[in-house]
PLY file of the C-alpha trace (Angstrom):
ply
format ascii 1.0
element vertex 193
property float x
property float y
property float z
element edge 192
property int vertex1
property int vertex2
end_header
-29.52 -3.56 16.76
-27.87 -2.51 13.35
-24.60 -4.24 15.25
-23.98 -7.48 13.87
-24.84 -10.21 16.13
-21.54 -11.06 18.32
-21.11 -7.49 19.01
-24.05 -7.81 21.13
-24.80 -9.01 24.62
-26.82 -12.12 23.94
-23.89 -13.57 21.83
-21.96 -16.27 24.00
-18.74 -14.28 22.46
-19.03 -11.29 23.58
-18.64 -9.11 26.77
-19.00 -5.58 26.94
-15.35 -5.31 26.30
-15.48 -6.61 23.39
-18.08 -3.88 21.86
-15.24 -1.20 23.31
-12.68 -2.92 21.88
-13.92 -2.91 18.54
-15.04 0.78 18.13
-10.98 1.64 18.98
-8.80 2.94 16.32
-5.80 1.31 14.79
-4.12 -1.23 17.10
-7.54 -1.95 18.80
-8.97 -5.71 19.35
-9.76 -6.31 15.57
-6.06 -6.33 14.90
-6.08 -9.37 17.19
-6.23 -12.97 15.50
-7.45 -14.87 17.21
-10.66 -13.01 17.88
-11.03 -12.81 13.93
-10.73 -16.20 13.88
-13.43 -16.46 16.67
-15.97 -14.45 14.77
-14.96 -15.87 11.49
-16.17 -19.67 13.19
-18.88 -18.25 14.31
-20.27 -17.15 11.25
-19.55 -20.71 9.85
-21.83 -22.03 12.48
-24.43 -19.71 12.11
-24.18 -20.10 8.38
-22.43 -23.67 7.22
-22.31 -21.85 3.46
-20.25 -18.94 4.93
-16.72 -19.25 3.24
-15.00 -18.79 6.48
-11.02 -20.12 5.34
-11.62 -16.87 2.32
-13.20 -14.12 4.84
-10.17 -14.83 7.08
-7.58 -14.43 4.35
-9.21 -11.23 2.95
-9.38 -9.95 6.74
-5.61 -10.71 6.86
-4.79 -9.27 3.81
-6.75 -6.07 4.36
-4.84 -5.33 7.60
-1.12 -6.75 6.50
-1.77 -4.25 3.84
-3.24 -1.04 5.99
-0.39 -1.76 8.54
2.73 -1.95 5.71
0.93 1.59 4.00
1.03 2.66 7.57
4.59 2.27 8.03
5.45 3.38 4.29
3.75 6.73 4.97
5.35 7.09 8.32
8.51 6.61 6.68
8.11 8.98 3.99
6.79 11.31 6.44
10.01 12.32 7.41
10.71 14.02 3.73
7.10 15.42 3.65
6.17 13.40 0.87
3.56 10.67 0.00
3.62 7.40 -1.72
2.43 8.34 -5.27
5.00 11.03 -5.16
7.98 8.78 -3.93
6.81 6.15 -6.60
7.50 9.54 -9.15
10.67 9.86 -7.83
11.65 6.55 -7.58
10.39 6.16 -11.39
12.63 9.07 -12.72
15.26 8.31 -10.55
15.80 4.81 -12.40
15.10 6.34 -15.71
17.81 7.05 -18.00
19.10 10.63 -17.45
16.80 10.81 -14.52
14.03 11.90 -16.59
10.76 10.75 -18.24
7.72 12.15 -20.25
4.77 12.46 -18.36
3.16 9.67 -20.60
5.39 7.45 -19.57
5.18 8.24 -16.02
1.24 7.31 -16.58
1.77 4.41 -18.17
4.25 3.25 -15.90
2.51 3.89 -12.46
-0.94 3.84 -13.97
-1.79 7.20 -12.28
-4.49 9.61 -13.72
-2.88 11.93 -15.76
-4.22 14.93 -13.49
-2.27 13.27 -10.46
0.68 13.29 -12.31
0.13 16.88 -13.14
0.02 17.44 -9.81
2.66 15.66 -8.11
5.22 17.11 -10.48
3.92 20.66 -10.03
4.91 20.37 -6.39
7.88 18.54 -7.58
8.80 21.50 -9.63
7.97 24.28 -6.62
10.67 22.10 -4.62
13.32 22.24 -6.86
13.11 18.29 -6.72
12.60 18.25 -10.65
11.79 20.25 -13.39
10.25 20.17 -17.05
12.85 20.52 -20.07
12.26 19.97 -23.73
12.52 16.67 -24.76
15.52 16.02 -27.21
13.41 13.78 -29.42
9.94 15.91 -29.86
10.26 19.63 -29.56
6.62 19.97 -28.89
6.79 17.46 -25.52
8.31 17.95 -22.52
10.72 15.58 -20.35
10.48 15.76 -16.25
13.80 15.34 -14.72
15.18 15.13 -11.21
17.19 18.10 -10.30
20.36 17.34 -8.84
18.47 17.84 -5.23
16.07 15.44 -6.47
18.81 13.31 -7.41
19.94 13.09 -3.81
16.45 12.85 -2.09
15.69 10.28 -4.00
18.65 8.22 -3.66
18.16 8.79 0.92
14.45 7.44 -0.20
15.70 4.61 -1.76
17.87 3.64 0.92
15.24 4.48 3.45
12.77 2.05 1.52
15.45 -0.73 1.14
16.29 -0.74 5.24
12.22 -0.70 5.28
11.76 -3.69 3.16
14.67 -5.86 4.55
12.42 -5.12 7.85
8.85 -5.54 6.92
9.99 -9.31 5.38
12.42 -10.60 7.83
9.84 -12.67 9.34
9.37 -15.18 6.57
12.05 -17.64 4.84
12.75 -17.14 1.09
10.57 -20.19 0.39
7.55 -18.47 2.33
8.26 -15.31 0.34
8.20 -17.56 -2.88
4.84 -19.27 -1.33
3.53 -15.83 -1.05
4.09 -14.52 -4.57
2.99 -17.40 -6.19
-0.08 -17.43 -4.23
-0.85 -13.41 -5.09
0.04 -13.83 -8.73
-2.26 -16.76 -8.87
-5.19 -14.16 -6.77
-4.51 -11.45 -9.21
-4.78 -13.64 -11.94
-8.05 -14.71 -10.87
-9.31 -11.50 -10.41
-8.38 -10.37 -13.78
-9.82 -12.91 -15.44
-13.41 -11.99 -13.49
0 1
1 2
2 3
3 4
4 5
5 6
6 7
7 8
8 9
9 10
10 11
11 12
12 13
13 14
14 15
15 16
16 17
17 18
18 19
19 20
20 21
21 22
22 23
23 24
24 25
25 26
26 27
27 28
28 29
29 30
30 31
31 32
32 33
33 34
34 35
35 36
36 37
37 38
38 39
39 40
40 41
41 42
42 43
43 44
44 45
45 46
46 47
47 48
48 49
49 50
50 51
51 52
52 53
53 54
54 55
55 56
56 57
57 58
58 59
59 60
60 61
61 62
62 63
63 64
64 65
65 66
66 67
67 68
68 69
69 70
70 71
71 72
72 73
73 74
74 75
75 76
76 77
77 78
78 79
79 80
80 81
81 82
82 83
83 84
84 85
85 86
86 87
87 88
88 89
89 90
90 91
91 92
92 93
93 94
94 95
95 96
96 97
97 98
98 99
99 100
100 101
101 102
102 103
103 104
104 105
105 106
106 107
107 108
108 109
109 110
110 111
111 112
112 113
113 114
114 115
115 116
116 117
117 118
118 119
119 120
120 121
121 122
122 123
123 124
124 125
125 126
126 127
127 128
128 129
129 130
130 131
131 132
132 133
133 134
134 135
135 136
136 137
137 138
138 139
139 140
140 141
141 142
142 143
143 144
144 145
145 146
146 147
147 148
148 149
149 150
150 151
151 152
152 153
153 154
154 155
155 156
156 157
157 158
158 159
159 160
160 161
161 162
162 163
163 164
164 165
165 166
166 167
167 168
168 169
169 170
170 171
171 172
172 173
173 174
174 175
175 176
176 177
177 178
178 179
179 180
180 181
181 182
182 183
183 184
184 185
185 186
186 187
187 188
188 189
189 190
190 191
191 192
């Protein structure tokens, strides 16, 4: 009985399908709205204090987000490469010269400095880019795209516009201005907590 309550048999919502439906991977019932809305009610009867409008959005917002890092990784997929290394290469790519310090990679992305380490050390065994001396500080070190890298990154870019364009044609400009206002305002309330 460690199943919350309308998973179980006694609940008026549920049916033995529904218990099946809910253990199956990506794509199964939970991806289905209405039925979050369902439970979501539910627990606002059960519970009149339950915040049921904020547990939807964060429901919605947890799988809009799994299913665009679904189809971001499936994209990149195709080069053999993941999304903190594409964000690398998309970083040096717009840099000046096509290269960057590794500090400034950090700072910019906000990766550990260990990741970074790592992503441009396979970076580096591709030929995608390589360390040079920076021109400014001989005791640094500069990571720049490699003329391969160059290219790759350039198909990655176009590959992520096409994806964008795609992922977003289903709302107006004014929707997509409704959105970001209402996620700056979000992460502006969570950094103030």
């Amino acid at each position: 009985l460690l199943m919350p309550f309308y998973f179980r048999k006694e609940c008026p919502l549920n049916s033995g399908y529904l218990i099946m439906s809910f253990l199956l991977p990506c794509g199964g019932i939970m991806n289905n709205i209405d039925l979050l809305k369902t439970i979501t009610n539910y627990k606002k009867i059960k519970n009149p204090a339950y915040p049921a409008q904020e547990s939807l959005l964060i429901h919605l917002y947890i799988r809009v987000n799994d299913k665009i890092q679904s189809i971001i990784e499936n994209e990149l997929s195709e080069y053999r490469i993941n999304t903190s290394t594409f964000m690398v290469l998309v970083s040096l790519y717009m840099s000046d010269d096509y290269c960057q310090s590794p500090s400034d990679i950090y700072k910019e992305l906000q990766f550990s400095k260990t990741n970074i380490t790592h992503i441009i050390d396979k970076l580096e065994k591709k030929n995608i880019a390589k360390r040079i001396n920076n021109k400014n500080d001989r005791r640094s070190k500069s990571i720049c795209l490699t003329p391969d890298g160059v290219t790759l990154a350039q198909k990655l870019i176009n590959t992520q516009n096409v994806m964008l364009k795609k992922i977003w044609s289903g709302l107006s400009d004014d929707e997509m201005k409704t959105f970001e206002l209402a996620n700056k305002k979000l992460l502006s309330n969570l950094n103030v907590n």
